[in-house]
Every structure is written in C-alpha cells, then in structure tokens.
C-alpha positions as CSV (number, residue, x, y, z in Angstrom):
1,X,-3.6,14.6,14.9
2,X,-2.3,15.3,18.4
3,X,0.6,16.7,19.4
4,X,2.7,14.6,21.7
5,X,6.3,15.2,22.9
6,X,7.4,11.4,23.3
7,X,8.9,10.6,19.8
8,X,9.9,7.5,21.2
9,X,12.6,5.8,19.2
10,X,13.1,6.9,15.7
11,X,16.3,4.1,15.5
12,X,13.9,1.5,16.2
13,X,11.6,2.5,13.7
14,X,13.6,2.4,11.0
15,X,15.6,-0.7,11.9
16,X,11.6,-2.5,11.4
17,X,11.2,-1.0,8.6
18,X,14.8,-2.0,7.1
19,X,13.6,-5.7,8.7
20,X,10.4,-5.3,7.2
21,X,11.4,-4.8,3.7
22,X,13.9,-7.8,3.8
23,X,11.1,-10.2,5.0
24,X,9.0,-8.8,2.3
25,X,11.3,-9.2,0.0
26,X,12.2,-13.1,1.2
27,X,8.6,-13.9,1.2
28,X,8.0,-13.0,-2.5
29,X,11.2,-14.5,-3.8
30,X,10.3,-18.2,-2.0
31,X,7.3,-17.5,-3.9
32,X,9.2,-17.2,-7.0
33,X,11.9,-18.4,-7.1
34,X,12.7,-17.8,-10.8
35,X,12.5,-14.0,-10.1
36,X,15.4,-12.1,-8.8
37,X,15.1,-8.6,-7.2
38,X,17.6,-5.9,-8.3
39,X,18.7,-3.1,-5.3
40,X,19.4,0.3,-6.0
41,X,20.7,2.0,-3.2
42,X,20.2,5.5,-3.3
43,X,20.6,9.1,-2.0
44,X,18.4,12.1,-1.9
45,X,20.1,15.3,-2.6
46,X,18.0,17.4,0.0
47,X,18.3,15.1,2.6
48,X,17.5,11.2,3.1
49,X,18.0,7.9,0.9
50,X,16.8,4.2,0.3
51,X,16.5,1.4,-1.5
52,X,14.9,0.0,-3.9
53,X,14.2,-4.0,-4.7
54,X,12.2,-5.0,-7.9
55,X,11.8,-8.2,-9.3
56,X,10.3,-8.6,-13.1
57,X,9.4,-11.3,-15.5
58,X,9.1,-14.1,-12.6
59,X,6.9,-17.2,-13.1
60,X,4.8,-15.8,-10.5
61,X,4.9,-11.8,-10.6
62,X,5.2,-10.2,-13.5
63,X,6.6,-7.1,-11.2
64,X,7.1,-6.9,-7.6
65,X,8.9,-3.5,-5.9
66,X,9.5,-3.1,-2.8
67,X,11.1,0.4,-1.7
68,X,12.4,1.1,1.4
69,X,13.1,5.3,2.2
70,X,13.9,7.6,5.1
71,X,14.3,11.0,3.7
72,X,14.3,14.4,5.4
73,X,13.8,18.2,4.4
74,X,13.7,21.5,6.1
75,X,9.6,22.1,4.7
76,X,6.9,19.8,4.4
77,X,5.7,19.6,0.3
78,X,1.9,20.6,-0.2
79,X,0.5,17.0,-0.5
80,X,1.5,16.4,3.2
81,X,0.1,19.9,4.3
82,X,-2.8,20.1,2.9
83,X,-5.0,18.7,5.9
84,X,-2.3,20.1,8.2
85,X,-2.2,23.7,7.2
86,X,-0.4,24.3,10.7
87,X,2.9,22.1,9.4
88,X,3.4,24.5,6.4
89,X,6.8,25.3,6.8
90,X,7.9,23.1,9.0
91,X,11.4,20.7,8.7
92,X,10.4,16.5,8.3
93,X,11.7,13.2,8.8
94,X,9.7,10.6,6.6
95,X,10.2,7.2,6.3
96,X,8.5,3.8,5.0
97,X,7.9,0.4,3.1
98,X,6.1,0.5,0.5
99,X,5.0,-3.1,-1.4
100,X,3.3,-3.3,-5.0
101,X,3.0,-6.7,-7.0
102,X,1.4,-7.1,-10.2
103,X,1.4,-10.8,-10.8
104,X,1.6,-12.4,-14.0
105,X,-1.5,-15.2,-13.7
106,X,-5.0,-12.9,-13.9
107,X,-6.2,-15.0,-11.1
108,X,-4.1,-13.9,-8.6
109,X,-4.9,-10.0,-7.2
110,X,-2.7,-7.1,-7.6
111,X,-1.8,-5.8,-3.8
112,X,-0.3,-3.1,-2.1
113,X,1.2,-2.3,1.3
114,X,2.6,0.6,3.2
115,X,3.6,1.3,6.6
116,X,5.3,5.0,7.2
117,X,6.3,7.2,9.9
118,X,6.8,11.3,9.8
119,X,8.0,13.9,12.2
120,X,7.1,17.5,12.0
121,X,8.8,20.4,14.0
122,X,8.3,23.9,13.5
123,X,11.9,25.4,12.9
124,X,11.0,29.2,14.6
125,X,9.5,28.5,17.5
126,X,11.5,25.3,18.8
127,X,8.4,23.3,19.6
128,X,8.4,19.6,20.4
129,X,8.2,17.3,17.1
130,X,4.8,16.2,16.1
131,X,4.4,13.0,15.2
132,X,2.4,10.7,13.3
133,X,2.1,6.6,11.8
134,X,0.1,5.6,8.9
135,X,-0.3,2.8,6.8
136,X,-2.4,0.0,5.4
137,X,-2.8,-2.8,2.5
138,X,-5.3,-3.3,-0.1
139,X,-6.2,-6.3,-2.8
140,X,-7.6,-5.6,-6.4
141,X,-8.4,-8.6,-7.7
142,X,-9.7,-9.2,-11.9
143,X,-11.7,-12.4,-11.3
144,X,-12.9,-12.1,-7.4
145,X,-13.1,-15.7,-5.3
146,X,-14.9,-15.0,-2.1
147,X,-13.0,-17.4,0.0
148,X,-9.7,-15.2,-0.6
149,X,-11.4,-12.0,0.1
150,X,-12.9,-13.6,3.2
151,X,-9.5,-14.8,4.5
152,X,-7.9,-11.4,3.4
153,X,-10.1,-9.6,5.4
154,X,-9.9,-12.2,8.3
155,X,-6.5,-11.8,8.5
156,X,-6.6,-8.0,8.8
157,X,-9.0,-8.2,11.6
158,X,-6.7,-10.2,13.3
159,X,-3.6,-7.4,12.9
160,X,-6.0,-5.2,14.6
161,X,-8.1,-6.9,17.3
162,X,-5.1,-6.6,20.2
163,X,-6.0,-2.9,19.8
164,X,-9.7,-2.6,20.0
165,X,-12.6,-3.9,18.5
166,X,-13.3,-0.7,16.8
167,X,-10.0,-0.9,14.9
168,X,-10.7,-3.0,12.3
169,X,-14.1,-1.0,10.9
170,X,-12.9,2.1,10.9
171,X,-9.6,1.6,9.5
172,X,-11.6,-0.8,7.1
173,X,-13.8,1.7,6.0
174,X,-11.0,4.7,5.7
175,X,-9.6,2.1,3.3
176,X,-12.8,1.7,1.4
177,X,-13.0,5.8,1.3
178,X,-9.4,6.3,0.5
179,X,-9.3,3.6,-2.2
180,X,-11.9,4.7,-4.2
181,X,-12.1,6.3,-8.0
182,X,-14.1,9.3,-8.0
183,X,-14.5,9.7,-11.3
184,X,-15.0,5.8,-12.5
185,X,-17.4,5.3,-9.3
186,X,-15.7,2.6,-7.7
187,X,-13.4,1.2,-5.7
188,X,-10.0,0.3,-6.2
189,X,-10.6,-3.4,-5.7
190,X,-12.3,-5.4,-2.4
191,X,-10.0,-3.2,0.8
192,X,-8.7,-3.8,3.7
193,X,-7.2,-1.2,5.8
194,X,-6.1,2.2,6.3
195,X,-5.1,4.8,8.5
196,X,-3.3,7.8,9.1
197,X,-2.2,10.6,11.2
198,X,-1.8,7.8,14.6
199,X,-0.3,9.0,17.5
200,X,-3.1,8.2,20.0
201,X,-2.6,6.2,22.9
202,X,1.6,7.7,22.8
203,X,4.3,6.6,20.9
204,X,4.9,2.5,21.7
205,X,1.6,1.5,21.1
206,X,1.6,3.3,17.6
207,X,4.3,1.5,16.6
208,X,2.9,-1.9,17.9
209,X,-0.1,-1.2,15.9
210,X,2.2,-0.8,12.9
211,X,4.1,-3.5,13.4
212,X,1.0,-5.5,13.7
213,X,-0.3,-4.7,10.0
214,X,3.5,-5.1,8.5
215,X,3.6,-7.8,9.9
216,X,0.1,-9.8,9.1
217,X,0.8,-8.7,5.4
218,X,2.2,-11.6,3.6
219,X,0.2,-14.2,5.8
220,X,-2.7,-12.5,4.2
221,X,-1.3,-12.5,0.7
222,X,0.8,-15.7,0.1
223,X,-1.7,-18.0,1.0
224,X,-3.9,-16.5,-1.9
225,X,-1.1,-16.0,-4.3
226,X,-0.3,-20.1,-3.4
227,X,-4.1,-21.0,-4.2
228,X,-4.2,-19.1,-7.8
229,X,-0.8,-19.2,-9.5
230,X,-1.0,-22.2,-11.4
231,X,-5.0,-21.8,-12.6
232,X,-4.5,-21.9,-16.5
233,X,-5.7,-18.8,-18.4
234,X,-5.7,-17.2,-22.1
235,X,-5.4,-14.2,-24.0
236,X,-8.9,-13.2,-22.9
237,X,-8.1,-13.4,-18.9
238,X,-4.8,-11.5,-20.1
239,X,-6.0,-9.4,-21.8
240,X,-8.9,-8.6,-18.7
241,X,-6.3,-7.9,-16.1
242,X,-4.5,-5.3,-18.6
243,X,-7.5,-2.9,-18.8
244,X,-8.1,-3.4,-15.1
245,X,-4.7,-2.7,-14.6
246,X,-5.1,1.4,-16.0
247,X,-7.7,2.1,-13.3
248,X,-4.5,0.8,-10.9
249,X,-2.6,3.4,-12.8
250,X,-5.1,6.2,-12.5
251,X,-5.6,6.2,-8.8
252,X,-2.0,5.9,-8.8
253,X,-1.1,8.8,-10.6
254,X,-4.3,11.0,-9.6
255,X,-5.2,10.1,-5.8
256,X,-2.6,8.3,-4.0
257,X,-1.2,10.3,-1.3
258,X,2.2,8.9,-1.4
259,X,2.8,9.1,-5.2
260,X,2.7,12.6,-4.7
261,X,4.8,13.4,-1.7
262,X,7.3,11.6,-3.4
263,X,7.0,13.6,-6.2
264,X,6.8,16.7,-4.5
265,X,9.0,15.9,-2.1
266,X,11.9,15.4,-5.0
267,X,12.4,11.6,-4.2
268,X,13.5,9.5,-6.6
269,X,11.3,8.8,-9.7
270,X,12.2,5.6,-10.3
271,X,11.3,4.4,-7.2
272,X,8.1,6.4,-6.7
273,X,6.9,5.3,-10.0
274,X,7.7,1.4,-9.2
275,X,4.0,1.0,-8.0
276,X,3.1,1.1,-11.9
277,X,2.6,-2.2,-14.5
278,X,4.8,-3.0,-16.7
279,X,1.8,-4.0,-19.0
280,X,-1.6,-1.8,-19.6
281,X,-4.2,-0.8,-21.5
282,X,-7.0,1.3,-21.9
283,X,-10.2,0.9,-24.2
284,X,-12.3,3.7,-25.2
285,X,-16.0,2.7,-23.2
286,X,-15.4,-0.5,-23.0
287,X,-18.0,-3.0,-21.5
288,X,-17.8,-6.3,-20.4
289,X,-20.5,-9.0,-21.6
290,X,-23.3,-9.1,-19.0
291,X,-22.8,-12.8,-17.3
292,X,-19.6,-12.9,-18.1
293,X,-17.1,-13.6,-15.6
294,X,-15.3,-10.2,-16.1
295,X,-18.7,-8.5,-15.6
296,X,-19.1,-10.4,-12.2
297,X,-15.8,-8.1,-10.7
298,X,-18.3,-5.1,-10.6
299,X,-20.3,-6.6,-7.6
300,X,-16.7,-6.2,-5.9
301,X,-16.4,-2.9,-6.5
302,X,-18.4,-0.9,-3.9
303,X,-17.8,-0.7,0.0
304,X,-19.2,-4.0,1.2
305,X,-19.0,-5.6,4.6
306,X,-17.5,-9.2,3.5
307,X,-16.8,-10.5,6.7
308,X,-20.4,-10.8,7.8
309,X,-21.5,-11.0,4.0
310,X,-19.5,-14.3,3.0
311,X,-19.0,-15.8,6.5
C-alpha cells in the first residue's frame, strides 16, 4: 500500500456505493419477484451507520442481504492492522457493499460481492490520510456447469481489461488464494476476483476500477441464476447444497476478513452475520458416492485456469 495525499472525493464514493446497493437490490427483486427485502436503517454508536436489505423465503433465493455501511472510529480494530502494523492506532473511515445470496434451487450457486473503501490517518502526527479500495466477487456452486463458470469468469475479465491485461490474473488468483479453506483443502467454490489495498495509479482510477467490478456483478450472476432456477430437484440435491453450505459458514466465520472487522470493529451483528444460511448442516466425514454428481464438485475445487480450460 502507498501513501498518497489525493483522497479524491469521499462524497462521491459513497453516493456509488448507496447507488450500488439500490441496483443490487432491484436486480434480485426482478428476479424474484415473490421476495420482498426488509431495510433496517441503522446507527453505530462509535461512529458511522447503514443499512441493511434482506429478502427471505422467495421462489428464487432462499436469502439475499445486501448491506450497505460507512462507519468511522478513532483506531483501526486488529483484523485491519494486522498487515499494516504502521496503522495501529490510527482514526478510519470505512465504507462498502456487501452482497450474499443463498438461493433456494441447488442448481443455482451461492455468490458473493463486496466493493469497500478505507481511510487511515495517524491522529499525532497530522499526516495526510492513507487510502485504500478493495473488493471482489466469488461463485460456489453444488452441482458445477462449465458454461456458467466460463461466462462468470468472462464477464470478470471484461470488468477488468480497460485497466490492464494483467488485472484479471492476478486479481483472479488473489481470489483463488483468499478464498480458499485451509484446513478442508479447498477452495471456496470456482473464483473470480479479488483485490485489496488499491491506490495505485491515484485516486480516480481506483475508483473506476471499482466501479467496474460493482458494476459487471449482476450481469455475471443473473444470467446464471435465469438459466438454473427452474431445473427440478429433490431431497437429495437439497439436502447436497445444505452440507456444502457449512464450508460457506466456516470460511465465513474463520477467514473472511470482513466478518471480522465488523466484529471487531463493533458493527452491527445482525448485519455482519447476514452473509450466513438460513439452512445448514454438517455430517461427521461424510463422503459423496464416487461418480456421483455431488462427487464431480470436487474437480471445482482447486485453483484452475477456466478460461483457457473450457473455452
């Protein structure tokens, strides 16, 4: 991370970001129509608010949050210090969408989104902020089809091409490293992007970028969601996606960075803890049958470069 002393415009940011989450939020509910999402509104007591949209038992997803939050503190908490020991200490501005659907049809993937922004400034010395963007999405599909993961990761390619041709394979493989269970061996589901810490190339382009991958989000989603929603499935599929579903929850609630800032940060539970399904389970060494097509997600579930592999 570099310092930089153009924060640019912080107003602008967060009026995307409000934007974002209403365009989110519109996409889904065409979607699913028979879903309705319930706002809370509400205020940090250390500094900051938001709020929070979720939409359960639709026809379509099963549960869909979307939060939006801009909160701000006089000291960093030890999840967003601990690869920046030189912030300790230092006041914060945080803000960010964040997007996680667990649909009810096995067929169609779980997927995530987030798109942030933070300011640091040391309060002694009365340095210039330091600033940074981050963000990404990610699919975790039950029962893998390779022409959605090809046209997921074609459409993240496309969010970043305008800024490089390196963008898309290193942010793809961040993803593949950040999304990954250490202890199960495995990856979160099939990728797609992320990065953190952005403030190369100054303050406008940053936000472009970030714009970019908001913005190719439900383009890259919806179209898959549309193609597997009305596939028929049973009590076996069903039951399939709800053991899938805890190794969901376990990244959530042992690796994911912004679970526990939020936590840390004392956000509001509620809304940190959206990102979880409303139904799960866990079975003690389970296996699936080999041939079967629950066996066949495994292939999926290692850093693989799809775009050459299933093109």
């Amino acid at each position: 991370m570099k310092d930089d002393p153009d924060t640019g415009d912080i107003q602008a940011v967060a009026t995307y970001l409000e934007n974002l989450q209403d365009s989110f939020c519109a996409g889904l509910a065409q979607m699913d129509p028979a879903g309705t999402f319930h706002e809370d509104a509400w205020q940090r007591g250390s500094g900051g608010g938001g709020r929070t949209r979720v939409m359960v038992d639709g026809k379509v997803f099963e549960s869909a949050g979307v939060n939006y939050s801009r909160v701000h503190g006089d000291a960093l908490p030890p999840s967003a210090t601990a690869d920046r020991r030189g912030l300790e200490g230092c006041s914060f501005l945080a803000m960010g969408v964040s997007l996680v659907i667990h649909p009810l049809n096995p067929y169609v993937p779980t997927s995530h989104c987030n798109v942030r922004f933070f300011s640091a400034q040391n309060n002694e010395e009365g340095e210039n902020p330091i600033w940074w963007f981050g963000g990404g999405f990610d699919l975790t599909p039950y029962y893998p089809f390779e022409e959605d993961i090809l046209h997921w990761h074609r459409t993240i390619k496309a969010a970043c091409d305008p800024f490089g041709d390196d963008i898309y394979p290193r942010y793809k493989q961040w993803c593949d490293e950040y999304f990954f269970l250490k202890h199960r061996n495995e990856t979160r589901g099939v990728g797609g992007l992320f990065y953190d810490d952005l403030n190369e190339g100054g303050f406008q382009r940053c936000f472009e970028f970030t714009r970019s991958i908001g913005d190719h989000y439900l383009p890259a989603y919806l179209p898959i969601v549309e193609k597997r929603k009305d596939m028929a499935f049973g009590e076996r599929e069903r039951e399939f996606q709800w053991y899938r579903r805890g190794r969901y929850v376990e990244f959530n609630l042992v690796y994911d960075r912004g679970t526990l800032f939020g936590l840390q940060s004392g956000g509001r539970t509620e809304s940190i803890l959206m990102s979880l399904p409303r139904h799960v389970s866990w079975r003690y060494d389970w296996q699936p049958e080999p041939g079967s097509p629950e066996a066949r997600l495994h292939e999926f579930l290692k850093p693989r470069d799809y775009l050459t592999e299933l093109a």
